[in-house]
N, C-alpha and C positions, 0 to 999 in steps of 0.2 A: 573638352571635359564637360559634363552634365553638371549643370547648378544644382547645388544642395536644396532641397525644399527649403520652403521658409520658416515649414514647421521641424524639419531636423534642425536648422540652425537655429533656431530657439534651446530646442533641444541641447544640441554642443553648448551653447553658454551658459544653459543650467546647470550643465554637469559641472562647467568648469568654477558656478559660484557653487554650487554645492559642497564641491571639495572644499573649498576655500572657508566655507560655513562649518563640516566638519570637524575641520584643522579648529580654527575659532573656538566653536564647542567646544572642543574636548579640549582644551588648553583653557579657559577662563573656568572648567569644571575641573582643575586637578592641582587644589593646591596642594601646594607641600605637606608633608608629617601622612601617617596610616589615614587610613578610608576609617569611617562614624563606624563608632561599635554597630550601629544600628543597620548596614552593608551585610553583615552575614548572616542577622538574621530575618532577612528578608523575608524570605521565600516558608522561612516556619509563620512568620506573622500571617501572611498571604494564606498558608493551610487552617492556620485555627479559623483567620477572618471565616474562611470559607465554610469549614465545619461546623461553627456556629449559625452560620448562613443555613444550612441544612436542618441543622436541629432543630429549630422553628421555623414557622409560615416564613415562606418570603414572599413581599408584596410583589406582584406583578402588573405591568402595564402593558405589555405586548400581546396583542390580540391571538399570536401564535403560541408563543407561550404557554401564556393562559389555559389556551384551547388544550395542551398538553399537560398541564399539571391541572386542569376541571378532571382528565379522565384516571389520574395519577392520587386526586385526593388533597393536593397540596397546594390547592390557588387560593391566593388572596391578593389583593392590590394595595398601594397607595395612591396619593394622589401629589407624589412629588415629583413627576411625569420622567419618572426614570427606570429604565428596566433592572432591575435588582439580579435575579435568579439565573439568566440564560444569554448574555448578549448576543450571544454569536447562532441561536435558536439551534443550538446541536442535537438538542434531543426531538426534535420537532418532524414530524413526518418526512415533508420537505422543510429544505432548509431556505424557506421563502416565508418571513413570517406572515405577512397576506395571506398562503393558501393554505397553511395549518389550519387557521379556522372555520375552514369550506368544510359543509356536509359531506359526510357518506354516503354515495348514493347507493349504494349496495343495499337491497332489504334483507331486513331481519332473516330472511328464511333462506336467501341466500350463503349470509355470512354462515347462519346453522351449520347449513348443510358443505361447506366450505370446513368448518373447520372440522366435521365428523369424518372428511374424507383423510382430512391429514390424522386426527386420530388414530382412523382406520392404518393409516400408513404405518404408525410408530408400534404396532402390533406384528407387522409380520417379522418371519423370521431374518435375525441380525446374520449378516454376513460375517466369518468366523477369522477373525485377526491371530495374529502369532509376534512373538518380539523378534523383534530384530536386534542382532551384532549394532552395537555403537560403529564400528571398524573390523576390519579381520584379524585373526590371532596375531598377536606379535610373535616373531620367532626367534629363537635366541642371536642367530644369526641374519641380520635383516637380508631380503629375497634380492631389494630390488635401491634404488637410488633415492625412493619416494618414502620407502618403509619406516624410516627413520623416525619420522615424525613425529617429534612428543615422545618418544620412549628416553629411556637414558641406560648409555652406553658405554665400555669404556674403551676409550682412545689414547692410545700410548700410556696406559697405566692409570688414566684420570678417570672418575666418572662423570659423565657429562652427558647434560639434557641436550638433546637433538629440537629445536627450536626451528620449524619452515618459514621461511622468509618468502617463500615460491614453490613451483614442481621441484625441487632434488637440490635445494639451494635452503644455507642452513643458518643459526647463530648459535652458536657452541657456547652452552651457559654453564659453569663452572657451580659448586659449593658450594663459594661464597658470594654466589651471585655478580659474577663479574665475566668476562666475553673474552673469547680468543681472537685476537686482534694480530694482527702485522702492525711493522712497527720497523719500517725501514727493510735491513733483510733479515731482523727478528721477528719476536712477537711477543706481545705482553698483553696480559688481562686487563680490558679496561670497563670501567664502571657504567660504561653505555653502551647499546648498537652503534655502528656504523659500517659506510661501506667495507671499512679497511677488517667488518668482524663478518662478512656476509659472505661464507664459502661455497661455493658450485661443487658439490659431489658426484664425483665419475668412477661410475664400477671399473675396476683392475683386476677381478679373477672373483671368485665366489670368497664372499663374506670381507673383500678385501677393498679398497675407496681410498681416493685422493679427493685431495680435498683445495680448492681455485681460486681465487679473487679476479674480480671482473679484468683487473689491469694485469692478470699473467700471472702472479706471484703464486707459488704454492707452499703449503703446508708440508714440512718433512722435520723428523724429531734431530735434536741436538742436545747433546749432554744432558741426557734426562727430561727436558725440557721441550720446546716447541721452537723452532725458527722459518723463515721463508725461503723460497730458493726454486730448484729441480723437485718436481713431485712426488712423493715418496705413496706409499700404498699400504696404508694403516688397515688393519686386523680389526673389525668392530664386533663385537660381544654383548649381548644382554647384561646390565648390571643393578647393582642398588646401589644410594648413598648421593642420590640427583636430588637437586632441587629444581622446584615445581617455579616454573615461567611466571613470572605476575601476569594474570590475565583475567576480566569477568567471568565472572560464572556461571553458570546456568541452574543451577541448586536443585537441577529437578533427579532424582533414581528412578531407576527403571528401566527397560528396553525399551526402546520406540516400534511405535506398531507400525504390523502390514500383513498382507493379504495372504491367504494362503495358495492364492495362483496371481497371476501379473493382471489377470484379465477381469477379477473378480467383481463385484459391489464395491465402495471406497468409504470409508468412515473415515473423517476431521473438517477441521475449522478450514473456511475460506475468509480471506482478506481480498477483495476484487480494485482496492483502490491504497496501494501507499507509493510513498517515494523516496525509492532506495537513493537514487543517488542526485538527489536534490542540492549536494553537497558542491555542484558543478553550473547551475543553475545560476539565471542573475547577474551573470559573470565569475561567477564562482568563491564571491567573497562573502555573500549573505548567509549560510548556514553553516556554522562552523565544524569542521573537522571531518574525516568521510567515513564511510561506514566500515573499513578496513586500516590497517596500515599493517607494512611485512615485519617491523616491529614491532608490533601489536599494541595493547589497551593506552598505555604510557604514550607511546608516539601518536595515538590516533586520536586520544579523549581529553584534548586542547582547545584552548580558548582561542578564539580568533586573535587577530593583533591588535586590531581596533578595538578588542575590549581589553583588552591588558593596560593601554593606558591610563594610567592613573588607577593602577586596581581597579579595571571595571568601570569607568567613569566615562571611556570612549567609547561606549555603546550604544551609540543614540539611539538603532535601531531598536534595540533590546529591549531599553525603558520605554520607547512608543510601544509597544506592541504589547508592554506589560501595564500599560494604563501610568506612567509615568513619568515625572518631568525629565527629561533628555541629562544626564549628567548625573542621575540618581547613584548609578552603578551599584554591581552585583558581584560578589567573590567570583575572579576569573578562574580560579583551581575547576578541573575537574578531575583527572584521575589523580591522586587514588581517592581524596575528599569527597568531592563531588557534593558542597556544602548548599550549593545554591542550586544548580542544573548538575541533570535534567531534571524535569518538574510538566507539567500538563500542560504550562503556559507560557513556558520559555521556550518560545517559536524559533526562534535562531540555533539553536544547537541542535547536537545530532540526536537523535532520537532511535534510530535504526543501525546502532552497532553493530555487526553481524554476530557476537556473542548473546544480545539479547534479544535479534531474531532465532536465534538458533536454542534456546530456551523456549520460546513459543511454538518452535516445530517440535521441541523434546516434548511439549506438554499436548501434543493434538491438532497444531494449524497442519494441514495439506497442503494448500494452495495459496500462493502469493502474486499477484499481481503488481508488478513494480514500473507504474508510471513513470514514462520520457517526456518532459517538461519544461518549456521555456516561457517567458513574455518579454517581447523584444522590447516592451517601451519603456517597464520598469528596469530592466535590464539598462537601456539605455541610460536612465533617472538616475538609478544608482551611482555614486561615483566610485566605488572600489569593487576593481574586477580584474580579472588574468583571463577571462575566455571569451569567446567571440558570442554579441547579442541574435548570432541570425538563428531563427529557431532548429533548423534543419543540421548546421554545425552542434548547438547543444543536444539533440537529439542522439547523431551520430557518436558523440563523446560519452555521452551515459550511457547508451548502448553497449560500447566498446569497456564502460566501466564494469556493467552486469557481465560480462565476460573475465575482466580481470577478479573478476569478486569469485565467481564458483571456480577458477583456477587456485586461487590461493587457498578458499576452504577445500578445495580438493589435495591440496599439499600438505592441510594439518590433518588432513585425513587415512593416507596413504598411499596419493595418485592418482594421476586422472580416470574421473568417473565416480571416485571412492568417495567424494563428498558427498553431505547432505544436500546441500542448494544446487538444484538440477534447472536450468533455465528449459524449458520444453516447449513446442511450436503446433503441437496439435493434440485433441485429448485421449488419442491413444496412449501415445508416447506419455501424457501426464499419467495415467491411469495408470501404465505399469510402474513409472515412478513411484506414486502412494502406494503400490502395494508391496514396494520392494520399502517402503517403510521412509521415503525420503520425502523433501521438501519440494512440489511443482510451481517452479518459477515463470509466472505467465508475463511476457514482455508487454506493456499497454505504454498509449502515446495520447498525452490531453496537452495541447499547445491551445493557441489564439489564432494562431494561422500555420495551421498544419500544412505539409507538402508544398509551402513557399507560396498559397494561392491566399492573398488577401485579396481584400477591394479595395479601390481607389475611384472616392466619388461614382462611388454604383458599377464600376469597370471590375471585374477580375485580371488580377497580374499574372495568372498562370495561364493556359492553354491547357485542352481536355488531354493532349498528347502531353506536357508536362505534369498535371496533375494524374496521370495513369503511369508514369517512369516514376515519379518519385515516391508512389502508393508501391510501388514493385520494388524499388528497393531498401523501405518500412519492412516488407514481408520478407525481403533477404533477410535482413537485420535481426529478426526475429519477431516485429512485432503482430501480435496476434489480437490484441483491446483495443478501441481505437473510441476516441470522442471527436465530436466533429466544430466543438469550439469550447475556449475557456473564460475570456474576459472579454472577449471585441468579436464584432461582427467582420465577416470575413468572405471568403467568396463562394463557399458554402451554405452558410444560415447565418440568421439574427440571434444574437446572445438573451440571455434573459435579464441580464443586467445586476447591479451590486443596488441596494435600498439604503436610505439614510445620508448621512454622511460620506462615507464609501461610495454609493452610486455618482454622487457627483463627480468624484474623482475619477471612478469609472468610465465614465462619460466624456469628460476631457481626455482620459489617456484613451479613447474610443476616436474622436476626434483626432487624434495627432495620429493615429495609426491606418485609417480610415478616410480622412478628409470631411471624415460628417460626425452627425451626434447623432445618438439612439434614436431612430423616430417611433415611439411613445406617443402612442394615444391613447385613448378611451377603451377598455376593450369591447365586445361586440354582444351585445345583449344576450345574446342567445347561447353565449357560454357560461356552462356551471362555475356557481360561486367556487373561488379557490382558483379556477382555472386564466391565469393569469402573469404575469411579469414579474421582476420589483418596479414597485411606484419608486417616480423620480421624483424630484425636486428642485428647483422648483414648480408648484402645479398650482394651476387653481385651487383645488381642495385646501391648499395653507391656505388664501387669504383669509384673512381676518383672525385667524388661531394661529397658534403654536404649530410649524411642522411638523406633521404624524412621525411620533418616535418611532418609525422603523429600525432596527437593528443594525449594524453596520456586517457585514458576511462576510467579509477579508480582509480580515487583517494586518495580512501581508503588503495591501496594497495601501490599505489607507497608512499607514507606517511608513510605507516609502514617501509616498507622496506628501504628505504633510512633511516630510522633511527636506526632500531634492525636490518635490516634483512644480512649481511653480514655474510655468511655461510659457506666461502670456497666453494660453488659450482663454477665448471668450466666453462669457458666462451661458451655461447651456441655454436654449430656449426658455419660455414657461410655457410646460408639455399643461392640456386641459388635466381634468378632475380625472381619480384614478378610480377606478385599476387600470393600470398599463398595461397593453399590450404591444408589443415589437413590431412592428409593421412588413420589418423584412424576415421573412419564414426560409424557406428552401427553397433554395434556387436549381436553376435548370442543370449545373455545374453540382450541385449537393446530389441531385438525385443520381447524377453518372457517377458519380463517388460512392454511394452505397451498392448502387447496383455494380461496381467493381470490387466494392469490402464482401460482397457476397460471393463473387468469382474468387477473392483470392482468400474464403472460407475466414475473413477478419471481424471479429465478433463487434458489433456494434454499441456503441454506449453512447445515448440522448444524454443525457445529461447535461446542464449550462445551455444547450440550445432556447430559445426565443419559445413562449408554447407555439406559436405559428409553425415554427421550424419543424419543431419536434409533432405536433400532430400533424405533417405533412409527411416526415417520416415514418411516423409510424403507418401513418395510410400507405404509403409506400411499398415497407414491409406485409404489410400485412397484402394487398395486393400481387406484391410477389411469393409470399407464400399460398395464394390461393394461385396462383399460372403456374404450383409446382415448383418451386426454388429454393430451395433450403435456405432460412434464414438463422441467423445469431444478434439474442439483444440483451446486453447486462447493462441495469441500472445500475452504478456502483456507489454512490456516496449521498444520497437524498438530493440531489440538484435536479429532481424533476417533479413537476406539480404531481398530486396525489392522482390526478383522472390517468394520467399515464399509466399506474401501476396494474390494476386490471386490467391493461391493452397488454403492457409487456409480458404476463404472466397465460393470458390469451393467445400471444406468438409463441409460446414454451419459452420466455426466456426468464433470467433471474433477477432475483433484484436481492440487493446488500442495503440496508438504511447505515447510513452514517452512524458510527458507534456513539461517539458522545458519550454520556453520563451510564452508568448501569440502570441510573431509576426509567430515565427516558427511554433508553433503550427496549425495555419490557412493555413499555405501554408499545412502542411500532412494532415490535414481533404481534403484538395481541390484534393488531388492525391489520397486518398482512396477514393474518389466521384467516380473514374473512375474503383476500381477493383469488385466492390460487384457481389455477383450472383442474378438472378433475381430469382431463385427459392428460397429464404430466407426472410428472413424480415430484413431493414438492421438499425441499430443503432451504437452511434460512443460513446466510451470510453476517458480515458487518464490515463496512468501510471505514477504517479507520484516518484515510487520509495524513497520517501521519507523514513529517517532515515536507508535508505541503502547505504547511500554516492552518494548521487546524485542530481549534485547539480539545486535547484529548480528556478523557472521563476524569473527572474531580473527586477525592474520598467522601465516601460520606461519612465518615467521622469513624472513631472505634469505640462510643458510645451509640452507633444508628443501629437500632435493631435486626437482629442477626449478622454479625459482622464475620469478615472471613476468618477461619482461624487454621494455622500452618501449625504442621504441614497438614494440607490437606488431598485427597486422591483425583488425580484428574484424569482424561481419557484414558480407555482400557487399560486403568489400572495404576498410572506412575504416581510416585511422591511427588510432591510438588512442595518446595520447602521456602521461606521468602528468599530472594533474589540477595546476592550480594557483588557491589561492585567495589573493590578496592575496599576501603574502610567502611560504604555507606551500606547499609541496609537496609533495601525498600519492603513498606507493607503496603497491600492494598487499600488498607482501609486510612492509611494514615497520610499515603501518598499519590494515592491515586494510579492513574495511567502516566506514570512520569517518564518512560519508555518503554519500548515493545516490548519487551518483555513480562510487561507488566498484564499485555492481555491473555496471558497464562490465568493471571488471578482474576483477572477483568472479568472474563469468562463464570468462575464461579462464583464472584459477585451478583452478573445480573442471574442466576440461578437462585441466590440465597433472595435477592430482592423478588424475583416471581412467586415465592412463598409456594404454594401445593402446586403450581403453576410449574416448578422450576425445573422439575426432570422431562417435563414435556418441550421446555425451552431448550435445555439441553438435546434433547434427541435432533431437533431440528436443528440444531447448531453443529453437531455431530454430522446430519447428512448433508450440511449444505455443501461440502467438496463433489460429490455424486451427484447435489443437482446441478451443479456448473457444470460437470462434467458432461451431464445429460443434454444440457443446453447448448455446447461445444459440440458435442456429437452430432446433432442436429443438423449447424452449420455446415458441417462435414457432408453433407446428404444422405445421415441416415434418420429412418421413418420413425416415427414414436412407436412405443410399445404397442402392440394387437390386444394385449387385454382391457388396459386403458381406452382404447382406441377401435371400437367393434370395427367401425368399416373398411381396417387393415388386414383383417382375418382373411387368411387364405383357407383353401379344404385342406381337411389332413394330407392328404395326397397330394396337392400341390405344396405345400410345407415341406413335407418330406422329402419328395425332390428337391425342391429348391437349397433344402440342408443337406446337403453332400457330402461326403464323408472325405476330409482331406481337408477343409476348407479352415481357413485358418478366422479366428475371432472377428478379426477388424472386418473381412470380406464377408463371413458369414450377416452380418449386422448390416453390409450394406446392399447384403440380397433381402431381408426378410425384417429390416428394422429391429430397432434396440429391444433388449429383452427385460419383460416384466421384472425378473429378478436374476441375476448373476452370483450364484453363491458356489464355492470352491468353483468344481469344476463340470457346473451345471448351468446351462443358460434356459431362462424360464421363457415360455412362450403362450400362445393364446391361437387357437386354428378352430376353424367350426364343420360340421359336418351334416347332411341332411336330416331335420331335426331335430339338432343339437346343434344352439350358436356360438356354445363356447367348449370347448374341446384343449385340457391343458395338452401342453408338447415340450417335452425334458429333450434339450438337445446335450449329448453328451462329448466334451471335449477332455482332448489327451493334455498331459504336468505342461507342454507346450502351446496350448492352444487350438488344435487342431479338431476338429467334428472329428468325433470316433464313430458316432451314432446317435438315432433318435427313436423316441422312445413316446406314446400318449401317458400320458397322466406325472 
């Protein structure tokens, strides 16, 4: 048998005092009698503190900060060396508060002419959307085993709501709100779900159905009534006199848009960074509840068990992460209450229902990227878990979760395929998604040690021949985003590391996973200010003062830690005077990694890389895009220094700034006004990072000038009404981004806050699905647009030929490169001819996609 390191078994004995400390805690925090009046209303105290916080100056002390609220109008400082305004620097270009305050190096005449092109862009003609069917006509007689879905029918004389538990598997909801249950070899209505009320419906003849339980027993009538037995084949009929399922809402009317061809231009929101099923993560005890249950809101929108204790009082985690003593506790109710969570900064609970992602796609999101996610060490640290810490096992299990997720919304929908939430693998197949008016589920993977390749004392643990099998089957699995590190350095690249407080803990759980600590040094003169690490601590720069308040950037982790994570590792070095730079960049193994994400067309994302790493990859890229190789690079959530973003916008790729607040938010759209390339087509994202501990936009009060007010009109057109879940009803202004749903209203918050600014915000937030798309495509190998792009112009006559009449969209685009514009069913082009360098060329395609003809001008 192999001996346990010495650093895992440290490891195992902290997990096992941790529990032990848990138990402790929450037993010395739960005396007897109700929780303090003062337990419920927490989280309003927590909103006004906050609202007030807004409504006047708040002093700042963070260099990063600052540098964002100088160009916001809203800085002032103290001098009680505390950050007030932003701990977590979310609204901050990069979320490094060191490189926020780094110059622009961009001149004046560039950004001009930078932001006149995108100008230019929101002038041309809009691509022509149409509503879409919620579902397809109910018919009095359901068609199929799926149809049933949410209608209400009646069954042996009763009427009764058809509730999907799954594809063709049902809960039969009575009047009076009560469930057709078995019950031996009867059956009685009982007051909850369970298996014994969970029927498998199987066609018997047209309009006719029996009805299953897992264990054999079936449905057949008895004296009027219902019992179990031999299958009987019940008559179903459209009825009235149902009552409606308790479920959230989504509050929005209106049809959802789409395109008037499959292949067209794509208008909505893109999200390139959240985390569906984080609920699984950590071992699967840290975020409570998952973003589904086949009994829906009631069975899924629960408290963990550890916070139930003592009302709320066992949630150590909970209170760390909310700035609070350990024992504090918070009302565990959440459906139908829902008095305390969700909220912006209650990091442990679900945040990503799929009722109120499915709100956010009724109101104009497109594209969702739903990061697979593990950290083995806090994973380890943790003491409460049911799933295995190896990152490659949680990957595979969330994976396998985004599959059970769009099956179920495809069973409240009417069958597979019928849902909104389409999980999709390349940006064709997305592109006809958005125009068929649904939701493009983009699979992404940000671990610590992706594809099982750490390092050990500077050694990689994978093999090039392991690390290319387990990158192959990422891309079975579906995944198509990919980051190349999240908290620790790995056998790939050097991380950029956590600042403050946080960084040290970072550092030791760097060390226990690794065998070394960050090596942080000086960075290197001749890099522009900004372009940088986070500074560690301890450094030279402390002596003699107070350690630079840098910010703490994870939450998650400094919350663990500070509560399991005491490990006996040794206190990190004293790295010299900062700015820090990472010493370990990309490695010979990092580069055979990208140059295989590019073979297997997996879009790229720097992000959390070391800057060394990441400006070695970008040279990289950029290197293979000039030897001809199609490249893909989305920044997704601010974790790269600001010099990056001109590079990546240079390769055609995208970038998303971390959502954050509305006010911050509007000041980073207005500084990526000035880096776009004009050979691209350009559209603006935001990363919400949501259910990845990060914490979401804050209200600015409903006295902050111009406040949202409901309902109000969002994408082409729908009402948009406040959100209601169960008894609570969220406002934007009053609640902030308390969950996804919420970025419905997010959205025309930071509009109302860009003031004459805001409809130009909007368009760009409008096309950002189209420029992912465009960016995606790329990777695919196809060329950029010819009109953008003079030296891709072909003659008319070579154009012409090359567009062939039969040729279907996808093929046409990757003979002759992506087209300037795609509106119905006309793809726009750019050809030149002998004295004449630009020659437009209208290729015209059939209701299927197909070159019918082409056509100049």
């Amino acid at each position: 048998m192999t001996q346990t390191p010495r650093h895992l078994r440290r490891t195992l004995l902290s997990v096992l005092a941790a529990g032990g400390l848990l138990v402790t805690g929450v037993l010395s925090a739960a005396p007897g009698g109700l929780p303090s009046a003062n337990l419920f209303s927490t989280y309003d105290a927590e909103v006004r503190a906050r609202a007030e916080a807004v409504a006047g100056p708040a002093p700042i002390t963070d260099p990063g900060a600052a540098a964002i609220a100088q160009l916001a109008g809203t800085a002032s400082r103290a001098d009680d060396g505390h950050v007030h305004n932003d701990p977590a620097t979310k609204n901050a270009i990069s979320r490094s508060g060191e490189a926020t305050a780094a110059p622009d190096r961009t001149t004046p005449a560039q950004r001009a002419a930078s932001r006149s092109r995108v100008a230019a862009q929101r002038t041309q003609r809009e691509p022509r959307l149409v509503g879409v069917p919620l579902r397809s006509k109910r018919l009095r007689v359901p068609e199929s085993v799926y149809a049933m879905a949410g209608g209400c029918y009646s069954l042996g004389g009763q009427s009764i709501t058809f509730q999907a538990t799954g594809l063709g598997s049902y809960l039969l909801y009575a009047p009076d709100r009560t469930f057709l249950a078995a019950a031996g070899s009867g059956a009685t209505w009982a007051a909850a779900p369970s298996p014994e009320s969970d029927w498998t419906v199987r066609e018997a003849g047209r309009g006719r159905f029996t009805f299953t339980l897992a264990d054999g027993r079936a449905l057949r009538s008895s004296g009027g009534g219902f019992a179990t037995g031999t299958a009987e084949a019940f008559a179903l009929r459209r009825t009235e006199g149902c009552a409606a399922f308790p479920e959230v809402e989504t509050n929005v009317s209106g049809r959802p848009f789409g395109g008037v061809t499959g292949f067209q231009e794509v208008r909505g929101y893109v999200d390139p960074h959240v985390h569906g099923q984080t609920h699984e993560f950590l071992g699967g005890r840290v975020i409570c509840s998952p973003p589904f249950h086949k009994y829906g809101a009631a069975a899924a929108l629960v408290d963990c068990p550890d916070h139930q204790l003592a009302d709320g009082r066992g949630a150590a985690l909970e209170d760390v992460l909310a700035d609070r003593t350990p024992g504090s506790g918070h009302d565990p109710v959440g459906w139908p209450t829902f008095s305390y969570w969700p909220n912006p900064h209650s990091l442990t609970h679900q945040q990503v229902y799929y009722k109120w992602l499915e709100r956010s796609w009724r109101a104009g999101l497109r594209i969702h990227t739903s990061l697979l996610t593990e950290n083995h060490i806090l994973c380890t640290v943790y003491p409460l878990k049911k799933n295995s810490c190896d990152d490659r096992d949680s990957v595979r299990l969330q994976a396998a979760d985004m599959r059970a997720m769009q099956d179920y919304i495809d069973a409240q929908y009417g069958g597979p395929g019928r849902g909104w939430y389409r999980i999709v693998t390349n940006p064709f197949e997305a592109r006809k998604v958005i125009n068929a008016g649904k939701l493009a589920v983009v699979m992404g993977m940000e671990t610590s040690v992706p594809l099982g390749c750490n390092v050990q004392l500077g050694r990689p643990t994978c093999t090039e021949e392991q690390m290319l099998a387990e990158l192959a089957e990422m891309k079975e699995l579906g995944v198509s985003q990919m980051e190349l590190t999240n908290k620790f350095d790995n056998a790939f690249t050097g991380v950029a590391g956590d600042a403050g407080s946080t960084g040290t803990l970072t550092n030791s759980a760097n060390f226990l996973s690794t065998g070394s600590f960050l090596r942080m040094q000086t960075c290197p003169t001749s890099y522009a200010p900004g372009t940088e690490d986070r500074l560690q601590s301890p450094n030279l720069g402390d002596l003699g003062s107070p350690p630079q308040g840098t910010p703490d950037q994870d939450a998650i982790f400094g919350a663990i830690w500070k509560l399991f994570g005491d490990l006996g590792v040794q206190p990190a070095p004293i790295y010299p005077k900062g700015p820090h730079c990472n010493q370990l960049g990309l490695s010979p193994l990092g580069r055979r990694l990208l140059s295989a994400m590019i073979d297997q067309k997996i879009l790229f994302d720097p992000d959390h890389m070391s800057v060394a790493g990441r400006n070695a990859a970008l040279d990289y890229m950029e290197q293979q895009q000039a030897a001809g190789r199609p490249v893909g690079v989305v920044s997704s959530h601010s974790w790269s220094t600001p010099d990056a973003y001109p590079r990546i916008y240079r390769l055609g790729g995208f970038v998303a700034p971390y959502a954050g607040d509305s006010t911050g938010f509007v000041e980073k759209w207005r500084q990526h006004l000035g880096w776009t390339d004009k050979r691209f087509y350009f559209g603006f994202g935001f990363g919400s990072d949501m259910n990845g501990f990060g914490a979401q936009g804050d209200p600015r009060g409903a006295d902050a000038p111009d406040p949202v007010t409901y309902p109000f009109t969002g994408l082409d057109g729908v009402t948009i009404s406040q959100q209601r879940s169960g008894e609570r009803v969220f406002d934007i202004n009053r609640d902030g981004v308390a969950h996804y749903g919420m970025y419905a209203d997010w959205v025309e918050d930071v509009e109302h806050v860009a003031g004459a600014d805001g409809a130009a915000l909007g368009a760009d937030l409008s096309r950002g699905a189209e420029a992912y798309l465009q960016t995606w495509e790329r990777s695919w190998g196809v060329a950029p647009d010819s009109c953008r792009n003079p030296g891709l112009r072909r003659s008319v006559r070579s154009f012409s030929r090359a567009a062939e009449t039969g040729l279907r969209a996808k093929a046409l685009m990757l003979r002759v490169g992506q087209p300037w514009q795609r509106l119905g069913q006309e793809f726009t082009y750019c050809a030149k001819r002998p004295g004449k360098k630009r020659v437009l060329m209208t290729v015209e395609l059939s209701r299927k996609g197909k070159v019918t003809a082409v056509r100049r001008g």
